[in-house]
N, C-alpha and C positions, 0 to 999 in steps of 0.2 A: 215852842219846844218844851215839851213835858218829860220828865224824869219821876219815873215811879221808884220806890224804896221798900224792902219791904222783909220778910226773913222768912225762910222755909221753915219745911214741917221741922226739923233738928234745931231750928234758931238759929242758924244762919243766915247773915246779912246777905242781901245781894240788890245790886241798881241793875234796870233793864233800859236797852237801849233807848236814846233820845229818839224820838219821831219829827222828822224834818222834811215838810212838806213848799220846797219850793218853785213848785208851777206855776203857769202863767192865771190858771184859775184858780189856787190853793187857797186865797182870801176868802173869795166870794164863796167857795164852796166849801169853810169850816162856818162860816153864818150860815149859809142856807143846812148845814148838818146839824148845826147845834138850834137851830130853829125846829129844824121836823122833829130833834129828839127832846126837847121841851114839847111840845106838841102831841107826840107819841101818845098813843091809848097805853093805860098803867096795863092792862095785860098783853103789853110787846114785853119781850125779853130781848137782850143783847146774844143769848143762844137763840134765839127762835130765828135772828136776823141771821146770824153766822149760817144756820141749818138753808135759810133762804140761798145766800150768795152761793153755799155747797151745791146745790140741786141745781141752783142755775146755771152755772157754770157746766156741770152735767149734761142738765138740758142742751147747751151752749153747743156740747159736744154731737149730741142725739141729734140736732137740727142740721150741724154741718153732714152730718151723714147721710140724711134726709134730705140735703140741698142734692145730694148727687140724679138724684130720680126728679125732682122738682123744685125749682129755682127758688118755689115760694117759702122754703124750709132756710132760706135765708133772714124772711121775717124773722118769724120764730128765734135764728140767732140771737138777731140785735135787740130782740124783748129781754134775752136769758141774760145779754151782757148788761143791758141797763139796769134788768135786776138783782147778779151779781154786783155790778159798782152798789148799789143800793145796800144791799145786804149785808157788805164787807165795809163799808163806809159807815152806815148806819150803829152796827154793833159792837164798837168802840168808844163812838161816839156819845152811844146810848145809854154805853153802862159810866164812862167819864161824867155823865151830866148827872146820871143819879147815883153817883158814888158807888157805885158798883163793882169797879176795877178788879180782875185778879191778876196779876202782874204774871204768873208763871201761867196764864189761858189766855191767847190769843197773840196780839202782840209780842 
């Protein structure tokens, strides 16, 4: 559980919500998060991952539409949802490991 701190543009204090991740995979999958974002090539950005989960999720939407004429537009879903999990997972994560945080973006 993280609590960021921090003051607006006026100098205004403000805390932002605690994130509390308790699933049955939440363990394994803040290691294996915090593993790919140590890992990560230096030119990923925590916006380039966000822009990712946005379009997939998009995508996500495009495929189920696309499922209605042909079943195989189902794949194509479950790529865009594994990519969103990815994308929106990823770029919190990515910006916490390299100190990157904006408390009033994203979170």
């Amino acid at each position: 559980m993280n609590t960021i701190s921090a003051t607006t543009g006026d100098g205004e204090a403000f805390t932002s919500a605690r994130r509390v991740n308790r699933s049955l995979t939440a363990a394994c999958e803040k290691r294996a998060l915090t593993w790919m974002a140590v890992h990560a090539p230096p030119w990923l950005t925590s916006d380039q991952l966000t822009l990712l989960g946005l379009w997939s999720q998009i995508g996500a939407g495009v495929f189920y539409v696309l499922a209605r004429y042909n079943e195989h537009g189902l794949v194509g879903v479950i790529v865009c949802i594994v990519l969103n999990w990815f994308g929106d997972s990823m770029d919190g994560t990515l910006a916490r490991v390299r100190n990157q945080q904006r408390p009033r973006y994203g979170f």
